[in-house]
C-alpha positions as CSV (number, residue, x, y, z in Angstrom):
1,X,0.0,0.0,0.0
2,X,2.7,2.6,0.7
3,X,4.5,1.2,-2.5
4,X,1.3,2.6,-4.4
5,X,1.3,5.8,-2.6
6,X,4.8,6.6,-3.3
7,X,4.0,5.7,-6.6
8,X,0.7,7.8,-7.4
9,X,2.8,10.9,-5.4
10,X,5.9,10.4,-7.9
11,X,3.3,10.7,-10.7
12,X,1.5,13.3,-9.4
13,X,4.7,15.2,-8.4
14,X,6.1,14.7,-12.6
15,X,2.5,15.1,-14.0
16,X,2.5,18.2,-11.9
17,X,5.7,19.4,-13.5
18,X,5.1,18.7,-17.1
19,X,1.7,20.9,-16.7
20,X,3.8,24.0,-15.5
21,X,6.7,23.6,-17.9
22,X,3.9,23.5,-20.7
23,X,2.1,26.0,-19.3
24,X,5.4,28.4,-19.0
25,X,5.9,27.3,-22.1
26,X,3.0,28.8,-23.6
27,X,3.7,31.7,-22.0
28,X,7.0,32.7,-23.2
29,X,5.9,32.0,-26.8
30,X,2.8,34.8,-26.4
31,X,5.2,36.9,-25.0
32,X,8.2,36.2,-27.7
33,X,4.9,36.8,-30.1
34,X,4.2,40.2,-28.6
35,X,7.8,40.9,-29.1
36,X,7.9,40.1,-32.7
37,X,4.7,42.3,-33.5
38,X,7.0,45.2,-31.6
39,X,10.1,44.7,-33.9
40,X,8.4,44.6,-36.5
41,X,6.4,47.9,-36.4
42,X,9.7,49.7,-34.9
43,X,12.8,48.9,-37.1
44,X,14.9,51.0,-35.1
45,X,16.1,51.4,-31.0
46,X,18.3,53.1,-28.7
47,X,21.8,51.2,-29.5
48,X,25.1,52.3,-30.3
49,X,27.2,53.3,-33.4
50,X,30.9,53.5,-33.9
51,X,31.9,57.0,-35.9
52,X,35.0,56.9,-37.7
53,X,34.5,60.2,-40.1
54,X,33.8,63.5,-38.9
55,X,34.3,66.3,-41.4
56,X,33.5,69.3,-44.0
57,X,34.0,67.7,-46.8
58,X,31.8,64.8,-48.9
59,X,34.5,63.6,-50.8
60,X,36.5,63.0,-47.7
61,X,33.6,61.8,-46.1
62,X,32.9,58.7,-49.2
63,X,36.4,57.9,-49.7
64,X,36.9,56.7,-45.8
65,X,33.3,55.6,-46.2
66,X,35.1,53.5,-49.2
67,X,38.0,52.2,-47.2
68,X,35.9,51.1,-44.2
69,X,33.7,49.1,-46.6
70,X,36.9,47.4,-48.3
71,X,38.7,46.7,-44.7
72,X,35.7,45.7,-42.6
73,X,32.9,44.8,-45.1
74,X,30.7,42.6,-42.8
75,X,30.1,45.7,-40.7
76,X,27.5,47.7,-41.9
77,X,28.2,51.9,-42.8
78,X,25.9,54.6,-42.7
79,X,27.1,57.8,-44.5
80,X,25.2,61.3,-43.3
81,X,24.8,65.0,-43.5
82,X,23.9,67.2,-40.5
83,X,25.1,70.7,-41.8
84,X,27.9,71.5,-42.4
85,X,29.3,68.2,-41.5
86,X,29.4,64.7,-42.8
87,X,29.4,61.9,-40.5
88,X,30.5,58.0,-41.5
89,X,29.4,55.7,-38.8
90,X,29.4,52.2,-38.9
91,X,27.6,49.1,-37.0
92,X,24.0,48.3,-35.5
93,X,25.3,47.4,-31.2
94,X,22.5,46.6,-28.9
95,X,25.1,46.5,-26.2
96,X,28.2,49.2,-25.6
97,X,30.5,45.8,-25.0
98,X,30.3,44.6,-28.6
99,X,30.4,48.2,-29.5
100,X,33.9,48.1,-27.8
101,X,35.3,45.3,-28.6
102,X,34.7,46.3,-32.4
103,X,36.5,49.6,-31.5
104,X,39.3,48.3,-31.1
105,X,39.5,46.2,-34.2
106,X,38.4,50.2,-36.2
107,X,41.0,51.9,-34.1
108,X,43.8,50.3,-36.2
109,X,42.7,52.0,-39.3
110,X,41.3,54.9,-38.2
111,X,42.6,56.3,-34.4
112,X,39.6,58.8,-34.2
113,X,36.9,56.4,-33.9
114,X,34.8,56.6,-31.2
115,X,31.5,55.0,-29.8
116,X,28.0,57.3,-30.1
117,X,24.8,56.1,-28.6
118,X,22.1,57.0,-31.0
119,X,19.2,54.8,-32.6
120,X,20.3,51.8,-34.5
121,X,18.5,49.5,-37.4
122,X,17.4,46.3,-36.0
């Protein structure tokens, strides 16, 4: 009789388990859902970007945008104009630690470069 107890209470205790796991399961995939819907109407966030090119002049501006592209070409560039200067910048970092560790590779070819937080493309 105690043999059965144990038994039906081992069961119980697994059975019990399995119901929670599934239900948590459940959960995190409404909530991984919710998150997809939010990514996809916002295709930009608060991240950071690594400048290499800060200057006057376009031409400058596109031939480091060039170089970058030809050195480092699996790292996104983004080439822009706030009057009167022209701005190269480079990668998409959710966190400032990949952001560094990037850097440092950058800093080789161009000693200027420096990490801005601003909104990235995700």
């Amino acid at each position: 009789m105690i043999f059965v107890k144990k038994v039906i209470f081992i069961f119980i205790f697994i059975f019990g388990f399995t119901m929670q796991a599934q239900n948590n399961d459940a959960e995190m995939e409404k909530i991984l859902q919710e998150r997809r819907t939010y990514n996809q109407a916002y295709d930009d966030a608060e991240g950071f970007r690594i400048q290499f090119f800060n200057g006057l002049s376009e031409s400058q501006a596109r031939v480091a945008q060039s170089k970058f592209v030809a050195i480092f070409p699996e790292i996104p560039v983004y080439l822009s104009y706030a009057q009167p200067e022209w701005k190269v910048q480079a990668g998409n970092f959710k966190v400032k630690l990949d952001a560094h560790r990037t850097l440092e590779r950058i800093r080789k070819e161009f000693p200027g470069a420096l990490i801005l937080k601003t909104k990235i493309k995700i």
